[in-house]
C-alpha positions in Angstrom: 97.2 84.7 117.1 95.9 83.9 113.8 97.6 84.5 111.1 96.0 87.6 109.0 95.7 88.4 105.6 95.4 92.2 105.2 94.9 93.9 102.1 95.3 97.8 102.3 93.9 100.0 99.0 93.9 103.5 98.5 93.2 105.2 94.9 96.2 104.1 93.0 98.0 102.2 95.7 101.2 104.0 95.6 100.9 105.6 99.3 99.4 102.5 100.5 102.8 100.8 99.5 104.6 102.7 102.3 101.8 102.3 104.7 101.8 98.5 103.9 105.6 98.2 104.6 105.3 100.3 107.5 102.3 98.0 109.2 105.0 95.4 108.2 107.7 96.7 110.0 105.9 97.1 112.6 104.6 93.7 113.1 107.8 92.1 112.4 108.7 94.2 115.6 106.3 92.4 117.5 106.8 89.1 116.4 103.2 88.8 114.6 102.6 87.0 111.5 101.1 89.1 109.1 100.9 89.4 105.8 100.1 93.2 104.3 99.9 93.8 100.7 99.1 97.1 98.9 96.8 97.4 95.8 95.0 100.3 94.1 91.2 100.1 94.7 90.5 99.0 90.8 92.2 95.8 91.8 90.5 94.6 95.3 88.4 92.5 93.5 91.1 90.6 92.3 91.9 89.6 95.7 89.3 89.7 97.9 88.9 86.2 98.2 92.0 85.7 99.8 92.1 88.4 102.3 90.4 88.8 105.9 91.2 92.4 106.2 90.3 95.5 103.9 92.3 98.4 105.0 90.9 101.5 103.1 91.1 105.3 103.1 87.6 106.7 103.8 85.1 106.7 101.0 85.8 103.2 100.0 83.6 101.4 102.7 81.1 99.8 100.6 83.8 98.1 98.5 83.7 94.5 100.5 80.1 94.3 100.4 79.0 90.4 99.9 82.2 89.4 101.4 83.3 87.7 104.6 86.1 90.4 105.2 86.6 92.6 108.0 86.6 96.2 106.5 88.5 99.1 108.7 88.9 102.8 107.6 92.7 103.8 108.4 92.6 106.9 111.1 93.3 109.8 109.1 96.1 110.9 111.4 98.0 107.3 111.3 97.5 107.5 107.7 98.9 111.0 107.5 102.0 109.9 109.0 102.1 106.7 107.8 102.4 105.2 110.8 102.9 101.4 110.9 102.3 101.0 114.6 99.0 102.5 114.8 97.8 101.1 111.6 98.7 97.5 113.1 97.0 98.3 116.0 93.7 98.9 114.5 93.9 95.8 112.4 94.4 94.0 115.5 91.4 95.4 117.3 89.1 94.4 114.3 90.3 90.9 115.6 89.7 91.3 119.0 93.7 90.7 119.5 95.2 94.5 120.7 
């Protein structure tokens, strides 16, 4: 597996921070290499060059347009709960890896 760079926004970042560390957890579990960073949306911008992942909350799909990143709207329910697991699981489909 390749290792990903995912970068996940919400408005002002502060529930993506425990989604982020959940996704982490949950990989660590697993034994993937991943690296998941939280950021508000204002700031995506700033890093889309390095990313290859956009994990957003819906409204925000038009924000990697231009870009050579794979763009994925969290489920509502995994987000809800802030569950790592499923969260991870997504990412990895966009991949082709679950």
């Amino acid at each position: 597996m390749k290792k990903h760079n995912v970068l996940l926004v919400c408005g002002s970042g502060a529930s993506s921070g425990f989604m982020a560390a959940n996704i982490r957890k949950a990989a660590a579990a697993r034994g993937l290499s991943i690296t998941v960073n939280a950021r508000s949306e204002s700031t995506v911008e700033d890093y889309v060059d390095e990313i290859d992942c956009l994990m957003i909350v819906p409204d925000m799909e038009e924000i990697c347009e231009g870009y050579d990143v794979k763009v994925g709207v969290i489920e509502q329910a995994a987000y809800a709960r802030l569950n790592g697991e499923a969260a991870l699981d997504q990412i990895l489909g966009m991949f082709g890896e679950a």
